[in-house]
C-alpha positions as CSV (number, residue, x, y, z in Angstrom):
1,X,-119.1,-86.7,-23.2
2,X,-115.8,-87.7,-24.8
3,X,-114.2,-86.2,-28.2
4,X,-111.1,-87.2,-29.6
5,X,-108.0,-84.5,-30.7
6,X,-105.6,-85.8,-33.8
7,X,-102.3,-84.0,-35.3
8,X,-102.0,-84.1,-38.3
9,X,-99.3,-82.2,-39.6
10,X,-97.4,-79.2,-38.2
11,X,-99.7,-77.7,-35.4
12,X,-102.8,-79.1,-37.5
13,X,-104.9,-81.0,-35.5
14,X,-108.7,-82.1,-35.9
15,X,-111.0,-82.9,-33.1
16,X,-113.5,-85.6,-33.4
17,X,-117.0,-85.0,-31.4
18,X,-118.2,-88.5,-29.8
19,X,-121.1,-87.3,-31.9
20,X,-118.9,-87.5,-35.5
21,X,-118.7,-84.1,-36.0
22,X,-115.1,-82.7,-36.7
23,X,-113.4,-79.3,-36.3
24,X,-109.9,-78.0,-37.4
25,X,-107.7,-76.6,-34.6
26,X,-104.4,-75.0,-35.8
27,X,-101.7,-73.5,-33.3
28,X,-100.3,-71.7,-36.4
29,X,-101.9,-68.0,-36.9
30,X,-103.3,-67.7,-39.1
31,X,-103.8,-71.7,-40.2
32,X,-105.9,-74.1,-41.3
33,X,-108.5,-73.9,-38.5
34,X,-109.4,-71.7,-35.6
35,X,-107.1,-72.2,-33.0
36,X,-108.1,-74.1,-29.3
37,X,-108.6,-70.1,-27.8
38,X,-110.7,-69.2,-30.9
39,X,-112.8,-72.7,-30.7
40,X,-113.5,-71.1,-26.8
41,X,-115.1,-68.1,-27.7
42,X,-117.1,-69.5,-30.0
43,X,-118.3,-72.2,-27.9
44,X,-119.5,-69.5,-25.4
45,X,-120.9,-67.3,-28.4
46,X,-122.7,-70.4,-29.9
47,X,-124.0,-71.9,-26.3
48,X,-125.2,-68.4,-25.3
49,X,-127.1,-67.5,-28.9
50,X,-128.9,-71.4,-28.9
51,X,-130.7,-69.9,-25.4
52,X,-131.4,-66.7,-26.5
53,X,-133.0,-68.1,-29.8
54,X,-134.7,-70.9,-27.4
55,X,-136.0,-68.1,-25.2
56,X,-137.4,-66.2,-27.4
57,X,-139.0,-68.6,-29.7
58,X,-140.6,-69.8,-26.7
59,X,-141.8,-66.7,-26.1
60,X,-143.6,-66.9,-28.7
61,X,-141.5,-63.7,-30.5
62,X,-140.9,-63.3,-33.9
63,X,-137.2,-63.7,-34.0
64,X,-135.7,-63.7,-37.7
65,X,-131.5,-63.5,-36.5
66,X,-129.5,-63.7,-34.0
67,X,-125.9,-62.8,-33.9
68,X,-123.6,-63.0,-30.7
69,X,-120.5,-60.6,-31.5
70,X,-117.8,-61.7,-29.3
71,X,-114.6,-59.9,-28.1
72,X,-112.0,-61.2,-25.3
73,X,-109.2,-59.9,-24.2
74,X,-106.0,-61.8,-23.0
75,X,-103.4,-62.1,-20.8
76,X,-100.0,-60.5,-22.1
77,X,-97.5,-63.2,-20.7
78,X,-98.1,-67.2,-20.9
79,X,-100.6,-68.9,-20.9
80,X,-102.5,-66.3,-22.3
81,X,-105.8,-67.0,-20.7
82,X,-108.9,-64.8,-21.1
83,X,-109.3,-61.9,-18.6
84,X,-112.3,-60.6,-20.4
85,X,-115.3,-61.2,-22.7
86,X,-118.1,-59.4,-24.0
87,X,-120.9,-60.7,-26.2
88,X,-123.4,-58.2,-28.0
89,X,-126.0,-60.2,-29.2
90,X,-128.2,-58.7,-32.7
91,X,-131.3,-60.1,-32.4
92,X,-133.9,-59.6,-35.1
93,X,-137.0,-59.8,-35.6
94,X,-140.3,-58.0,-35.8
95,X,-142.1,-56.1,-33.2
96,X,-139.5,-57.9,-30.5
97,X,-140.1,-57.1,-26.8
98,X,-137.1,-55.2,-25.5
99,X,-138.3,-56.6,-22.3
100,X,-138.2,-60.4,-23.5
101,X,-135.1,-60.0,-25.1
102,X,-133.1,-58.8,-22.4
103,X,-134.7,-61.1,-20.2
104,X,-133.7,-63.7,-22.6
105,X,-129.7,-62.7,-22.8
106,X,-129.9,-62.3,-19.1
107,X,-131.3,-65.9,-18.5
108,X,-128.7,-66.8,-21.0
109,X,-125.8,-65.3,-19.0
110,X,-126.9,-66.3,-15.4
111,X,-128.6,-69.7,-15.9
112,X,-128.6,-71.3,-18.7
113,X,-125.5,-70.9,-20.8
114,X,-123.0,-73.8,-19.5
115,X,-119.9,-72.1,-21.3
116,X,-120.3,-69.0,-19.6
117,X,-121.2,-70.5,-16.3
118,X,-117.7,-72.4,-16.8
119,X,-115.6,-69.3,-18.1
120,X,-116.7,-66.5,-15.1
121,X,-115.3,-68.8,-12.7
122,X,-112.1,-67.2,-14.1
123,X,-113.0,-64.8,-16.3
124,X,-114.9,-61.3,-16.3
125,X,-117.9,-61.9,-18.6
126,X,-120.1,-58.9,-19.7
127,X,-123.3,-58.9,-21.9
128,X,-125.0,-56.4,-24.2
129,X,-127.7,-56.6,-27.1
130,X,-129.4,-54.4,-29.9
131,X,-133.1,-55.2,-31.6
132,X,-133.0,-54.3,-35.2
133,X,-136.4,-54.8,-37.1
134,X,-136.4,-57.4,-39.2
């Protein structure tokens, strides 16, 4: 995989995918894009949801949403890594399997999710969901 990052003005950069897909990242807060700690978490909200979904479907449930709600916390002093994050994941539907679901985020969290398996090498990682009837 490769991906290219260019500035462009101030702390402005955008990112280039090797697949031509391009994203903002802005060191400036608030800016023009997400910043490179933002573009993180949602990497490992939007690698975790694409399983669950993929789970489920397969499942065969009838799965209408999904929503990964992500919060971190950071170190105080530089660099301000992550020490924490916690993903509640809405998934909606109708008649959904409490049983699949979970199983789903859990597969998610301990197997499938490349993010995450990258991040809890250094950071505590904690999981949660709710089922709301579609």
């Amino acid at each position: 995989m490769k991906a290219k990052v260019s500035w462009l003005q101030g702390m402005c950069f955008e990112g280039v995918s090797e697949s031509g897909h391009k994203i903002v990242l802005d060191g400036t807060n608030p800016g023009q894009g997400a910043s490179p700690m933002e573009h993180v978490l949602l990497g490992a909200g939007g690698c975790s949801a694409i399983d669950v979904v993929s789970i489920l479907e397969k499942g065969r449930q009838d799965i209408t949403g999904c929503e990964a709600e992500l919060s971190a916390e950071r170190a105080e002093n530089p660099p301000r890594v992550f020490t924490a994050i916690h993903l509640n994941f809405v998934v909606t539907g109708r008649e959904l399997s409490e049983k699949q679901v979970e199983r789903a985020v859990d597969l998610s969290m301990k197997k499938y999710c490349s993010v995450i398996k990258m991040l809890e090498k250094a950071v505590q990682i904690t999981s949660s969901y709710e089922i709301r009837e579609a």
